[in-house]
C-alpha positions as CSV (number, residue, x, y, z in Angstrom):
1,X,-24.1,91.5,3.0
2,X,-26.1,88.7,2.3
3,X,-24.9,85.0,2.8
4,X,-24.1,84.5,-0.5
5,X,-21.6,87.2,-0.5
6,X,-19.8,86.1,2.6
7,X,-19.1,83.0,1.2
8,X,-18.0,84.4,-2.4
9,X,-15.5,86.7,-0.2
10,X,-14.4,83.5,1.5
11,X,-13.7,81.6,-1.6
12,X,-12.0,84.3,-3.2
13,X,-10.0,84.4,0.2
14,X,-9.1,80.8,-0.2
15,X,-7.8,81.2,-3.2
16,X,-5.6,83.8,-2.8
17,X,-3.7,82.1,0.3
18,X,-3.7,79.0,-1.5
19,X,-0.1,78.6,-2.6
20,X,-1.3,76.2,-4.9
21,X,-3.3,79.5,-6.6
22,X,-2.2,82.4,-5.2
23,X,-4.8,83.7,-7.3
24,X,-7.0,87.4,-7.1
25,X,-7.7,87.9,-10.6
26,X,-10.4,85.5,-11.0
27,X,-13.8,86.4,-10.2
28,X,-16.3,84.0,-7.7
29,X,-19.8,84.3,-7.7
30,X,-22.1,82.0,-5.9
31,X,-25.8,81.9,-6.7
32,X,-28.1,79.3,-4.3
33,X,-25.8,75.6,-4.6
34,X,-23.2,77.2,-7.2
35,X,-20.6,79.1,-7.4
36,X,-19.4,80.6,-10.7
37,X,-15.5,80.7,-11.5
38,X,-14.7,83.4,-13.9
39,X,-11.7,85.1,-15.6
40,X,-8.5,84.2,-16.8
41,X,-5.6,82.1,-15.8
42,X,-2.1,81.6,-17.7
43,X,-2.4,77.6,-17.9
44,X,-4.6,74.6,-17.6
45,X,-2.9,73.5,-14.3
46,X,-3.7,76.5,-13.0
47,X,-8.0,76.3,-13.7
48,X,-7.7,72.8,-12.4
49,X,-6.5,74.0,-9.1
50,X,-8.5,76.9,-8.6
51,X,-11.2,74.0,-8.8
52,X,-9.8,72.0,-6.3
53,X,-9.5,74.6,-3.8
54,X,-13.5,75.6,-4.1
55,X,-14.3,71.9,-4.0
56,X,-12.1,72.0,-0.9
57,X,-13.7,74.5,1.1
58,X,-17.0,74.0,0.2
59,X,-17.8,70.9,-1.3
60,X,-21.6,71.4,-0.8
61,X,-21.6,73.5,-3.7
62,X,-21.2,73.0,-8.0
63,X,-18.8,74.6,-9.6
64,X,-20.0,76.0,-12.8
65,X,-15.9,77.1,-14.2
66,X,-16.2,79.7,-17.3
67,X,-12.2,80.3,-16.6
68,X,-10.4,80.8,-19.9
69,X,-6.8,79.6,-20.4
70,X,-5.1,82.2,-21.9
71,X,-1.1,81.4,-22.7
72,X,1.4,84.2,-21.4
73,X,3.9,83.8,-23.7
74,X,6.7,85.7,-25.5
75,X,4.9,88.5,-27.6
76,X,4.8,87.8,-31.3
77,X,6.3,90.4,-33.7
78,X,7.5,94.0,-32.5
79,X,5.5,96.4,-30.7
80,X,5.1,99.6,-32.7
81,X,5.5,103.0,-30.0
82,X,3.7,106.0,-31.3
């Protein structure tokens, strides 16, 4: 493993013990002095704090955040089962 994938398996780490996260479905990815932030999360609280955890732990490095809120609300209309 090269450097740069230690520390994206760190950062993912960090935010999946964060309680303020909790979070294993977004992807990290760091690349020289950035690390990419990508996926989806259910609100905007929730991208802000995965932010503040990276900046947390390594604060060295730019977070580039391509995270897309995407609302998990009640389904709309009925479900057809075939």
């Amino acid at each position: 493993m090269t450097a740069e994938q230690y520390l994206s398996a760190r950062l993912r780490r960090a935010l999946a013990e964060d309680p303020r996260t909790t979070e294993l479905g977004v992807r990290v990815t760091v690349r020289g002095d950035n690390v990419l932030l990508s996926g989806d999360v259910a609100c905007a609280e929730r991208r802000a704090e995965l932010e503040a955890v990276i900046r947390e732990v390594a604060p060295e490095l730019t977070v580039l955040d391509d995270v897309r809120v995407v609302p998990a609300g009640e389904p709309e209309g009925r479900e057809e089962l075939r």
